[in-house]
N, C-alpha and C positions, 0 to 999 in steps of 0.2 A: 730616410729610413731610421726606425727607431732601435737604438741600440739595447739588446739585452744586458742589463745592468740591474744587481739586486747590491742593497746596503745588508752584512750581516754581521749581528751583533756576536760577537764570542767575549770569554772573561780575559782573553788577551787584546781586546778593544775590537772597535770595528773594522771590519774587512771589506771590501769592492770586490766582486764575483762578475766576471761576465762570462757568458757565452756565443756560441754561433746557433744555429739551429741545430746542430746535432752533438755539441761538443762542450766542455767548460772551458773557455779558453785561457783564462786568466780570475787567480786571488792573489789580493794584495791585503797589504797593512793600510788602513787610509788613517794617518796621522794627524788629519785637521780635517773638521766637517764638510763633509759632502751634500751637497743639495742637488738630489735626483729623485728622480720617479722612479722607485721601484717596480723590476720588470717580475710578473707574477711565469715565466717564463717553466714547464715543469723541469727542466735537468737544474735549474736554480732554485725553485723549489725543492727539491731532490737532496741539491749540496747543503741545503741551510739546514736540514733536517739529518742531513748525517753530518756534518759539523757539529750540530747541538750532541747525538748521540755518539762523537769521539772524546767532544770534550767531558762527557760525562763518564766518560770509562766502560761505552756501552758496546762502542764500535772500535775497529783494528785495522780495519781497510774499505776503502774507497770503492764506490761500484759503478760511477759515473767514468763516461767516455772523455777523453784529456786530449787536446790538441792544444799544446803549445807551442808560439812559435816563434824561432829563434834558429842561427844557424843549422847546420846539419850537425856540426862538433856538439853545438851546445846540447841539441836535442837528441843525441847520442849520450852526452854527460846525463842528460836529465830520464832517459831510461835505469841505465844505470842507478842512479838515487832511487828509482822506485820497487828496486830488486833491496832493496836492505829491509829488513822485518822489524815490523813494530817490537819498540822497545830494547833494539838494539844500536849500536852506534857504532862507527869506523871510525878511520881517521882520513884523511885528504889523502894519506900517501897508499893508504889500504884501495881506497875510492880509484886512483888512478890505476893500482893497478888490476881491477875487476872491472872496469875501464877495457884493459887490454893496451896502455900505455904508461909505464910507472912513473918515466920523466915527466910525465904531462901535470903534476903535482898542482901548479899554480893556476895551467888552463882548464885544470878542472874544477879546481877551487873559484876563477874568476865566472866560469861558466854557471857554479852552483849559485854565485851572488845574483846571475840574470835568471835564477828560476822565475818564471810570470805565476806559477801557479803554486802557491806556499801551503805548507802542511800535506796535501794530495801527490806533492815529488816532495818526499821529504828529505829536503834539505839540513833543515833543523838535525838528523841523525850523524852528521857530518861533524867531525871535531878536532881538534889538532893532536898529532903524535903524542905530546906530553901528556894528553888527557885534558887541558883546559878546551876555554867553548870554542876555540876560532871564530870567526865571524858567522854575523847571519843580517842581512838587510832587513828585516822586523824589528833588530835590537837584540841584542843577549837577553835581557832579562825574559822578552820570549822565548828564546831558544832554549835558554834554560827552565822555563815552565815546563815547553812540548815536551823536552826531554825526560821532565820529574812526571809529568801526568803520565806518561807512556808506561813508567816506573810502578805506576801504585801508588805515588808519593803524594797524600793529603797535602794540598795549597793553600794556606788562610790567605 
């Protein structure tokens, strides 16, 4: 069976998009080239074009159906992330406790590094207490883009 799998170009490099039939299941960062056949699949057709139209400052939120999947915990965590509003940001220990568990600071923070599905649960709006970027499996200097474009903030 052939897997729905689309390559999508963004200015934070290429991404891998799959889905199921009814669902986006998974984006990632793909760090070294990929050789696939692009699936013309429409909820992927769908992402690539509202991708294009976030990154351009055109779009705020995601209209595509998300099934990612990972524990119960995690995917309880990864609700949560999708309740924080464009162009806002927490911090890990804010997150846990809109969570509904304040202790859970690091399980939630580990849980936001298995997001499968990057920028659409955003993770990226997630930052440490102090105000620096805390982590993001894309890379900082991603997270710190998502964060500046969300902002208004012109990118040369």
């Amino acid at each position: 069976m052939k897997k729905n799998i689309r390559i999508i170009n963004t200015p934070i490099g290429s991404m891998i998009a799959e889905c199921s039939v009814e669902a986006i299941t998974s984006l990632n960062f793909a760090d070294s080239e990929s050789k696939i056949e692009n699936s013309d699949h429409p909820l992927l057709l769908q992402l690539e074009k509202e991708l294009h139209e976030y990154f351009e400052g055109k779009r705020r939120s995601f209209s595509l159906p998300l099934a990612p999947k990972g524990t119960r915990f995690q995917e309880d965590v990864w609700k949560t992330l999708r309740s924080i509003p464009y162009a806002q940001s927490i911090s890990y220990a804010e997150e846990a406790k809109i969570f509904g568990n304040p202790k859970a600071i690091r399980a939630v923070a580990s849980a936001n590094g298995r997001n499968p599905i990057a920028i659409l649960i955003p993770c990226h709006r997630v930052i440490a207490s102090g105000g620096g970027l805390g982590g993001y499996s894309g890379g900082l200097w991603r997270k710190e883009f998502l964060l500046e474009l969300e902002k208004g903030i012109v990118i040369e």
